[in-house]
N, C-alpha and C positions, 0 to 999 in steps of 0.2 A: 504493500500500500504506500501511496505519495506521501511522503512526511510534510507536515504541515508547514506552509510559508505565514512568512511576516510579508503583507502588502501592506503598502502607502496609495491611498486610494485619493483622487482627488475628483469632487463630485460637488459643483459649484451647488444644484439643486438638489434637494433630496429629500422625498418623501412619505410615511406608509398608506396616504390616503389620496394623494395626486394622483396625476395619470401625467400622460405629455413626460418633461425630461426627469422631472421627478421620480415617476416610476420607473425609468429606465436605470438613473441609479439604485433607485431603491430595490430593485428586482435582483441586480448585478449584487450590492450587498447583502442581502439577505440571502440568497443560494449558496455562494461564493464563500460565507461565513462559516460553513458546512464543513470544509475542507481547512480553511486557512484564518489567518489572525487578521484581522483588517484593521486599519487606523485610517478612516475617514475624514477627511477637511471637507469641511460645506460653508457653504455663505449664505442660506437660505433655506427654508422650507416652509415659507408662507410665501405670499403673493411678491413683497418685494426684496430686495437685499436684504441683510441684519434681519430679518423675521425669521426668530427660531424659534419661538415657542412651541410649536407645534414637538420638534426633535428632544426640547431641551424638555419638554414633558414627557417624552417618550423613553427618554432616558433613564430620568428619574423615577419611572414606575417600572424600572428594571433593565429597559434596552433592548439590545438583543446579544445571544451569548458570541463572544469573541469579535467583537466587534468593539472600538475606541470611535465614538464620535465627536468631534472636536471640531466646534463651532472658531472660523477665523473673522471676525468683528469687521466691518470697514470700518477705518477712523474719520476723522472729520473732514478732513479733505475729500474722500470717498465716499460720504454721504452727503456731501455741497454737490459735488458735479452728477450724483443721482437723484438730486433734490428734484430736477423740472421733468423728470422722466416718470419719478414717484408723485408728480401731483398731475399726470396726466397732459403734457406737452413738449417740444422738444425730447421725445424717445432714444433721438441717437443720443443724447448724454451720456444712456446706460455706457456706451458700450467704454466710454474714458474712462469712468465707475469702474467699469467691469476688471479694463486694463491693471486698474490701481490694487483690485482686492486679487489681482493673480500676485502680484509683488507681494502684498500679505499674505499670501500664502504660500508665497515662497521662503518669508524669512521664518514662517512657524515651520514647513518641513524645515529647513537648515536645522534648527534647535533642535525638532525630535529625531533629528538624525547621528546627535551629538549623544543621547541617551540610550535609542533604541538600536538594532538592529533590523533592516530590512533588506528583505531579498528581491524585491523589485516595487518599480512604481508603475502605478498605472489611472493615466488621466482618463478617466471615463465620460465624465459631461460637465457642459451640454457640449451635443454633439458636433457645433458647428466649427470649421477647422479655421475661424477668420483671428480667431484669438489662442493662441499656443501655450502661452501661460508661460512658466519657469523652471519647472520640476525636472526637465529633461537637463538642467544645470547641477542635478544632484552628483552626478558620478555613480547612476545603479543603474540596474535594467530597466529599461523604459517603455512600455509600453502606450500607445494612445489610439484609442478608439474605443467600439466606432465612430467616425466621423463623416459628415457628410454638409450640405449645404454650396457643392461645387457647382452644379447645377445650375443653369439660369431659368427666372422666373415665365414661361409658358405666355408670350405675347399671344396668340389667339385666343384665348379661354378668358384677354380682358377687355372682349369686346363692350361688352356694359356695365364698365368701371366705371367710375369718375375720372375726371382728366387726372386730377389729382395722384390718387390712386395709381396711374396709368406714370404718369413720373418718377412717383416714388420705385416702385417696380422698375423703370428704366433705370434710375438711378444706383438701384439695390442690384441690377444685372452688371451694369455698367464698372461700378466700384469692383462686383465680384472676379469681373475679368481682370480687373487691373490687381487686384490682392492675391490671387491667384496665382497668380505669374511672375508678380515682381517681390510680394511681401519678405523682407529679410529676414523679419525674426520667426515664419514661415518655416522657410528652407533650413534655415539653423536648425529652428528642433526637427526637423524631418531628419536631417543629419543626426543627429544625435536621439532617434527613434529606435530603436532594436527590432519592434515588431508594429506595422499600422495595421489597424482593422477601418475597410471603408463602410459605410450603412448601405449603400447599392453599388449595383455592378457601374451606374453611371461616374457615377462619383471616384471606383475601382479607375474604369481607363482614363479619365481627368488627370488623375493624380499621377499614372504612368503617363500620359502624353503627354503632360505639359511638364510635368518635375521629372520623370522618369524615376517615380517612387514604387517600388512593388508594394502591394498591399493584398491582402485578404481580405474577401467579401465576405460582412457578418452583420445584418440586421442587428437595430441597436438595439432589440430587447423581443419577447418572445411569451409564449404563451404558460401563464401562472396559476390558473387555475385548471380545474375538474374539464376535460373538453364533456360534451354533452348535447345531445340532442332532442326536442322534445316534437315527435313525428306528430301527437294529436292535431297542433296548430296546422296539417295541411289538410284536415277531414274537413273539407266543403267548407274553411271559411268564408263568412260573409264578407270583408274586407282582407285584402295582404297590407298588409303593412312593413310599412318601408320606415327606416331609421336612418338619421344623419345623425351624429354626434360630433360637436367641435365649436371654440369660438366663432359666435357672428360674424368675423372681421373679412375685408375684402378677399384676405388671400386663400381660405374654405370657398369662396362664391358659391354660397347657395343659393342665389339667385339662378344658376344654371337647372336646378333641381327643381326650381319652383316654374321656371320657362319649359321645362319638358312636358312639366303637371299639367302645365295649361296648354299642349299640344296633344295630350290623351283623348282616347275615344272612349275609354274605359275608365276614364276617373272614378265612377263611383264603386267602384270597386278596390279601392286603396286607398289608405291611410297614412300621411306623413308624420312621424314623430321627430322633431325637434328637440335636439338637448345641447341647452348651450345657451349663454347670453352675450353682447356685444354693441358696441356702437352703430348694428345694419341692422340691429331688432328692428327698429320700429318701421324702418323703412322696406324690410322685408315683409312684412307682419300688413305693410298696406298697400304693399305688390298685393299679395296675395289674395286680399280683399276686391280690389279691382278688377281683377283676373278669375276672380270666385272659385278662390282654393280655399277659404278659411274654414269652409264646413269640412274639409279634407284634410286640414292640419292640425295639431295642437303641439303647441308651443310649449315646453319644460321647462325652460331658462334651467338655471344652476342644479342638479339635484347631487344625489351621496352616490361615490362609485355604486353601491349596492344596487340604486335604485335603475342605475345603465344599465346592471349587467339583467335585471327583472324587462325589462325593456330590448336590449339583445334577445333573449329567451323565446319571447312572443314574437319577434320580429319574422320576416320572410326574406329580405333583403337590404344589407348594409349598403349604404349612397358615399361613396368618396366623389368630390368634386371639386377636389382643393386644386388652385394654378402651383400649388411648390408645397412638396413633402420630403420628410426622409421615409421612416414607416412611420405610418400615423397608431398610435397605440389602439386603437379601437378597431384597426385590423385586426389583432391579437383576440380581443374581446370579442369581433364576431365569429372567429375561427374557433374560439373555446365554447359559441353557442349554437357552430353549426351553421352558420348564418351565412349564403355566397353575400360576395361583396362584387359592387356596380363599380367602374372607375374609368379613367381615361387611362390611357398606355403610355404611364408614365413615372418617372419618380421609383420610389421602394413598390409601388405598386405594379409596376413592369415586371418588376423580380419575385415580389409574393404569390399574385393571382396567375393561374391557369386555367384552364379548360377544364377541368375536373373541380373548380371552388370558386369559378365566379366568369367575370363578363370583361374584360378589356375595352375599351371605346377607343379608337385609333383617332385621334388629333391630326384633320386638315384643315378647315375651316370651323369658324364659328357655329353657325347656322348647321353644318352638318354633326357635328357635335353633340347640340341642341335635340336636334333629329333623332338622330341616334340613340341618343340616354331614351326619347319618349318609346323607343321603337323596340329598345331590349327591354322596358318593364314593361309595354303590352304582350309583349312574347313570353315572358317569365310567367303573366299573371295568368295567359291565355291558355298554358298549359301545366299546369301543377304539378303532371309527373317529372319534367323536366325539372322545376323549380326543387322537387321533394330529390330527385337525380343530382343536384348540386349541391345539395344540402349533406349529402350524406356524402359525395366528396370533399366537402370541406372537412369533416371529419377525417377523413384519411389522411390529407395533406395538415393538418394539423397534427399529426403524431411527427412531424419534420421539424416542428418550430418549438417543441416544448423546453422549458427548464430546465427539465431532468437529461434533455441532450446538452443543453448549452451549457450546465455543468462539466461536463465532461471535453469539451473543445476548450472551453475555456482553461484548463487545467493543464493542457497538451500543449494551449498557447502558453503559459506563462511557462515551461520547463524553454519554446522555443524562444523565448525573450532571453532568458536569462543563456545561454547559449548561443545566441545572436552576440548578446554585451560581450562576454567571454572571447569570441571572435576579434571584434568591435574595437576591444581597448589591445 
C-alpha cells in the first residue's frame, strides 16, 4: 500500500456546501484526505475574499480527519483594491486583490515549510490559468491543475447580448490571447511545473501549441454522490421537465433556452425549472412573459444543494447553454441522477457528453443554434423511449467520472510529480 504523503494544497475557494470552484476543491480534499495528510491555504468560503466563517465553523465542530485548514487573511491593502469588486462595480479589481492574496500565501507556505515537511504541492483552484500564484517558488514537487479558461469566449451564441456584454467578452477574448502567449510569470511556473493537468482537451492543445507544454487531460472535478436513477418519472408523464441550473448572468445565456421554448410546437408539454438568481432575473422573467412561457416556467432563484439535487431526480433533461465553460458542476449532478444533458459542442462539454448521455448542438450560426436546441427537445419529448435510452446511458458513462476512480489517478499522478521534480532538479 502507498504510504501516506504530506501535500500543501492551495485552494483559493473552498467549500462543503458550494458547488462551482468550491466544490471542486472541496471534493479534491475531502477524497484525497483518504490517503494523504493535507494542509490546505484558502482565502474564502463565502461569497467574497476573507469570508471564512463558513470553514472556520467547520472546523471547529471537528473538520475533517487529516486535513490542516488554514485560513490566509488579505490585509488591508488586499481588501482596499477588492473593496469596488465586493460592493458590486469595477469587478476587475478582484483580480489585483486576487494577485496580492497569492503573495500571502506564498509567505504562509514559506513559514510552514520551515516547520513541516512536504512531499509535494499542489495548486488546485480556481481553475483559471491567468493567475499562477507563487508556490511553484517553493523548491518541491509541483503540481497544478486542472486548469483551464484558455479558450475564447463563443462570439455566435452572443447574438442577443447587450452591446455591453458583447465588449466585455471581446475584451475578456482579447486580453486572453495576449496572456496567453506572452504572460511571464505564466511561463515561469509552467517551467517550474512537474506535472499540468488541463480541464478539456481544448485547453490540453492550447497549452501544447502555443507554450509547447504537455499536459494531461482531467476534468476539474467528478461525480460525489450515489449515481441513481428513478425510471417511474418516464411512465406517461404529463409534463418533461427540463432543468437549467447556474447564475443568471450573461455568460449561462438563458435566454437561448427561453428563445427555443418559444419556437416549440409542443410547449405544453414541458416544464422549465430554473435555479439560480442574477442581474438577467428580471429581464429574463419578462422575456418570458411576452413570449408566454411563464405558465411553463418557474423560477427557484437560490435554493440548498439538497434541494438541486430533489430537482435533478424529477428532471428529464439537463439544458447547458452557457457561451464559456470548463465543466460546469451540474454536469456531474445530472450524470449522478441519470439525467442526459442538452449542450452546444463545446467547452468541457465537447469532452463529457456523447451519444450514449446526451445531445451535442454543433455551433454555426445563431439562428441555427436556436433551431436546433427547439428541434432536439421536440424529438426527446416526442419519443420517451429514446429519452428513457439516454437516460440509462448516462448511467453507464457515469461509472467513468466517479471519485472513487479519481482517487486513484490522482495518486499515480502525485508519485509522477514527485518523479518528474527528481528529474527536474
Amino acid at each position: 500500500m502507498q504510504k501516506s504523503r504530506n501535500i500543501l494544497v492551495l485552494a483559493y475557494a473552498i467549500s462543503p456546501t458550494r458547488g462551482s470552484e468550491y466544490s471542486v476543491a472541496w471534493n479534491y480534499v475531502a477524497h484525497m484526505s483518504k490517503y494523504c495528510h493535507l494542509t490546505v491555504l484558502y482565502g474564502t468560503s463565502g461569497e467574497h475574499m476573507g469570508d471564512c466563517e463558513e470553514m472556520e465553523k467547520f472546523v471547529a465542530n471537528g473538520g475533517l480527519k487529516n486535513v490542516d485548514f488554514v485560513f490566509v487573511k488579505p490585509d488591508r491593502k488586499t481588501n482596499l483594491l477588492n473593496w469596488c469588486n465586493k460592493h458590486g462595480f469595477l469587478g476587475y479589481t478582484f483580480y489585483w486583490a486576487y494577485h496580492l492574496w497569492h503573495k500571502l500565501a506564498y509567505k504562509k507556505a514559506s513559514s510552514l515549510t520551515k516547520t513541516r515537511k512536504f512531499d509535494l504541492v499542489h495548486f488546485v483552484g480556481p481553475i483559471s490559468y491567468r493567475e499562477p500564484g507563487f508556490l511553484w517558488k517553493l523548491n518541491l514537487p509541483y503540481m497544478w491543475g486542472p486548469i483551464g479558461g484558455g479558450n475564447q469566449t463563443n462570439a455566435i451564441l452572443q447574438k442577443h447580448t447587450s452591446m455591453g456584454v458583447r465588449i466585455k467578452f471581446s475584451f475578456r477574448n482579447i486580453a486572453n490571447w495576449v496572456q496567453i502567449r506572452f504572460k511571464f510569470s505564466l511561463r515561469e511556473a509552467l517551467k517550474n511545473t512537474d506535472l499540468l493537468l488541463t480541464a478539456t482537451t481544448e485547453n490540453q492543445r492550447l497549452f501544447e501549441r502555443l507554450l509547447s507544454v504537455k499536459s494531461i487531460y482531467l476534468p476539474e472535478n467528478a461525480i460525489a454522490t450515489e449515481i441513481m436513477l428513478d425510471k417511474k418519472k418516464f411512465d406517461n408523464p404529463e409534463r418533461y421537465h427540463i432543468l437549467i441550473v447556474g447564475s443568471l448572468i450573461p455568460r449561462k445565456a438563458v435566454h437561448i433556452a427561453l428563445e427555443a421554448m418559444a419556437k416549440m410546437n409542443s410547449l405544453d408539454r414541458v416544464h422549465l425549472d430554473v435555479v439560480g438568481d442574477g442581474p438577467l432575473s428580471s429581464t429574463l422573467q419578462q422575456y418570458a412573459m411576452e413570449n408566454g412561457l411563464s405558465a411553463h416556467i418557474t423560477w427557484h432563484g437560490q435554493v440548498s444543494r439538497n434541494k438541486v439535487l430533489e430537482l435533478f431526480k424529477m428532471a428529464h433533461v439537463h439544458l447547458v447553454t452557457s457561451l464559456s465553460e470548463g465543466n460546469p458542476t451540474t454536469i456531474w449532478e445530472a450524470m449522478s441522477c441519470g439525467v442526459p444533458t442538452i449542450s452546444f459542442d463545446h467547452c468541457g462539454m465537447h469532452d463529457i457528453i456523447c451519444r450514449q448521455c446526451g445531445v451535442k448542438i454543433p455551433i454555426h450560426d445563431y439562428e441555427q443554434c436556436v433551431g436546433d436546441l427547439a428541434m432536439e427537445l421536440e424529438r426527446l419529448i416526442g419519443d420517451s423511449q429514446r429519452l428513457e435510452a439516454l437516460a440509462e446511458g448516462v448511467v453507464r458513462c457515469a461509472q467513468n467520472y466517479t471519485w472513487n476512480l479519481r482517487e486513484k489517478v490522482l495518486l499515480e499522478y502525485h508519485d509522477m510529480v514527485i518523479d518528474n521534480f527528481e528529474k527536474r532538479i
